[in-house]
C-alpha positions, 0 to 999 in steps of 0.5 A, a space after each residue: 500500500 502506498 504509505 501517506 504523504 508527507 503533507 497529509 502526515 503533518 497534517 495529521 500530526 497537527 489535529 487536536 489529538 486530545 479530542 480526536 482520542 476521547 472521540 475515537 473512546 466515545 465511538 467505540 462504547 458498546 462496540 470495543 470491549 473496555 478490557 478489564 486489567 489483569 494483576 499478574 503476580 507471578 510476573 510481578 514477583 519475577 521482575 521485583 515491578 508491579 505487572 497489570 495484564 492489559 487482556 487485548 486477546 479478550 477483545 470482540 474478533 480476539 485482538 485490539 484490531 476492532 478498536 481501529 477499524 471500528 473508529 476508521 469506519 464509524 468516522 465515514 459519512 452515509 455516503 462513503 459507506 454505501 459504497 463499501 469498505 475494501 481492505 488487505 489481511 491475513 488475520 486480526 486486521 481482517 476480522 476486526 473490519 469485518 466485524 466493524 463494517 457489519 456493526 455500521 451496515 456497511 459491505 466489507 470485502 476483504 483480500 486475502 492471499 490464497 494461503 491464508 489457513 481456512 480458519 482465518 477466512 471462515 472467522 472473516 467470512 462469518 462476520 459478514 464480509 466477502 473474502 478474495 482470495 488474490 496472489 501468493 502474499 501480501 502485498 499482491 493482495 493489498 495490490 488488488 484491494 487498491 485496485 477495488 477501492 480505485 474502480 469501484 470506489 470502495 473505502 480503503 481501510 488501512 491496517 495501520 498508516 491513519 490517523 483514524 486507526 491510530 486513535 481507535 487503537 490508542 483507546 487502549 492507552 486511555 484505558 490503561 490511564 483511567 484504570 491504571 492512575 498510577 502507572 510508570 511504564 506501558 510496553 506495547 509489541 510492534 507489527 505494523 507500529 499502529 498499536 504503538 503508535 496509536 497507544 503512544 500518542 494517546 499516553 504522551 498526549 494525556 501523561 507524557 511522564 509515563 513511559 512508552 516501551 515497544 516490543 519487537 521479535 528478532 528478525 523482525 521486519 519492526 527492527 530499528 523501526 526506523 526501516 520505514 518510509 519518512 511519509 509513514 505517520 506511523 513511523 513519525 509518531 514512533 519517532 517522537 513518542 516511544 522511550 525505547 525498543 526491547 528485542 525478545 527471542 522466539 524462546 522467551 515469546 513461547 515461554 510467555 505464551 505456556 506462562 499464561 496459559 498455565 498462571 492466567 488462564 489466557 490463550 495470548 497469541 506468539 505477537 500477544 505474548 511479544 510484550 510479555 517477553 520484554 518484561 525481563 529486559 526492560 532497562 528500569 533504572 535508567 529512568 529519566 524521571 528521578 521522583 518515581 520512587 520504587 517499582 514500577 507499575 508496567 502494563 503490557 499490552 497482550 494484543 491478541 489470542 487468535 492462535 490456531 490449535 496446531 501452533 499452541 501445540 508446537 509453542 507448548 511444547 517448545 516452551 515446555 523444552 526450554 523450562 526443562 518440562 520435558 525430556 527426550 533423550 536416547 539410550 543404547 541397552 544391551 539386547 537381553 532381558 531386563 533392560 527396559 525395567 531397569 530403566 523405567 526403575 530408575 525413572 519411576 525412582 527420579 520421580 520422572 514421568 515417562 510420556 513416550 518411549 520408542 524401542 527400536 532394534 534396527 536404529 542402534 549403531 551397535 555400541 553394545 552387540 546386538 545393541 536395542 536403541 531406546 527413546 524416551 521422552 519424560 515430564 520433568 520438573 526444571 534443569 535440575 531434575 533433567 541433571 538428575 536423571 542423567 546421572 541416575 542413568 550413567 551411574 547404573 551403566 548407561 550412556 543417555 544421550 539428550 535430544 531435547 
């Protein structure tokens, strides 16, 4: 999509941004959830800083996305709506227009890639919306919903380059500081930069001393955000208003979203649990603002919790891995009677749950003669228990080896 122009950015930049985001709170009322703050004492006592969850994965469509599309589609005249609303998604932005065209009477056509999963499209499709499915990625479907909005003179709702947009989702920020008076610090993930900057705006225009952290995964494309065009409002209200920028791994994400699951009950997908993740490396003690005595009052924002069952599946177990929850680990045993016993002896004796075990004569390289090739997979209680294990095992003769 081409990004707004440097005239319309700064002209953007110089509305009455405190009016704009009450308006934008007042249009969502009865539409937009107002997500009620979730205290987080496992995080609290990990980090030594008072967390507040902000549940956006319990929003209407399961994501903040609905705030902006809503706000961008409740600011149309009669006379734009009737021609229809077009927009380009693979996923929340989709099912958050969606959503906000059926509220406001409006035809939503949404143009998706061929290979967005059949799940997203029946979420989209179920809200009213026509779906297209157009090219191979993204930007070959963002291409044709131009296209739509050009010849048919649909209105093109934008994932996150608009002002509109940028205050539906800044009404987040609103929230927090209503809920949350006493709040010093909010970190937000950053996709496209428009949950940033749209809860960045709303906090530096009504509490500029609270601090605005973004949340990026490494490799992302949000990287040194600075990646964007200079024409991007995005881009120029990042710029100016975030404090700083935490990269998280893919681990730390996984293991955020298995610790909600497990402590909070919440299903918060992988860029949900972005902000999360960046609770541990935030850079406190540099505070600028010397009079915020103690610890600090954080709230991450989870943005969303559309996450398909199969990729909960491979992050539990992922995450479960990288806690030392669960173990595989291969051994070779002589080919006589008695083996296997001797090893779920040990186990059952280390208190180790066995999930799996795969016993396998053709896969041994023959250490012993006529060698039996064991796998086994087991819950296990943390880095220390795994240790444990292994050395119960070496002690009675065998020689494990750890695959995960």
């Amino acid at each position: 999509m081409p990004c707004m122009e440097q005239k319309d950015v700064l002209k953007a930049l110089q509305r009455d941004h405190a009016a704009e985001l009450k308006l934008a709170a007042k249009r969502l009322k009865g539409t937009a959830r107002h997500t009620k703050i979730i205290p987080s004492p496992v995080l609290s006592e990990t980090t030594g800083h008072e967390i507040l969850l902000k549940p956006e994965n319990l929003q209407v469509t399961g994501s903040f996305k609905i705030r902006g599309a809503y706000n961008k589609i409740a600011s149309l005249s009669e006379e734009e709506l009737s021609h229809g609303i077009v927009t380009a998604s693979a996923g929340n932005h989709a099912q958050g227009v969606a959503y906000a065209a059926r509220e406001r009477g409006a035809k939503a056509t949404i143009c998706m890639p061929q290979i967005t999963p059949p799940l997203k499209v029946d979420a989209t499709k179920a809200y009213g919306a026509d779906v297209v499915l157009c090219g191979e990625v993204f930007d070959e479907s963002a291409a044709r919903a131009q296209e739509l909005s050009e010849t048919e003179g649909m209105i093109y709702v934008p994932p996150f380059d608009d002002y509109e947009v940028l205050c539906g989702q800044g009404t987040i920020g609103l929230e927090i500081l209503e809920d949350v008076p006493n709040v010093t610090d909010v970190v937000v993930p950053l996709g496209g930069g428009g949950l940033g900057a749209g809860v960045a705006l709303a906090i530096k225009t009504f509490k500029p001393e609270v601090r605005v952290i973004g949340a990026i995964p490494e490799g992302s494309p949000a990287e040194g955000v600075a990646v964007k065009r200079p024409g991007d409002l995005t881009f120029a209200l990042l710029n100016e208003f975030l404090d700083d920028l935490v990269t998280v791994s893919e681990r730390d994400i996984n293991e955020m979203i298995l610790l909600m699951l497990e402590k909070h009950k919440l299903v918060v997908e992988a860029a949900g649990a972005v902000s999360l993740a960046a609770l541990e490396h935030l850079n406190l003690r540099s505070r600028k603002f010397a009079e915020a005595q103690g610890p600090h009052v954080v709230v991450p924002i989870l943005s969303g919790g559309n996450e398909d069952t199969v990729s909960i599946g491979a992050v539990i177990q992922k995450g479960m891995i990288a806690r030392g929850r669960i173990m595989n680990f291969e051994v070779e045993l002589p080919d006589k009677p008695g083996q296997l016993v001797k090893v779920a002896t040990i186990l059952a004796s280390e208190r180790a749950n066995v999930i799996a075990l795969d016993h396998d004569q053709f896969k041994a390289s023959g250490h012993y003669t006529n060698a039996v090739s064991l796998g086994v997979t087991v819950e296990t209680n943390g880095p220390d228990h795994i240790d444990r294990i292994l050395m119960a095992l070496r002690e009675a003769g065998f020689q494990p080896k750890r695959i995960y």
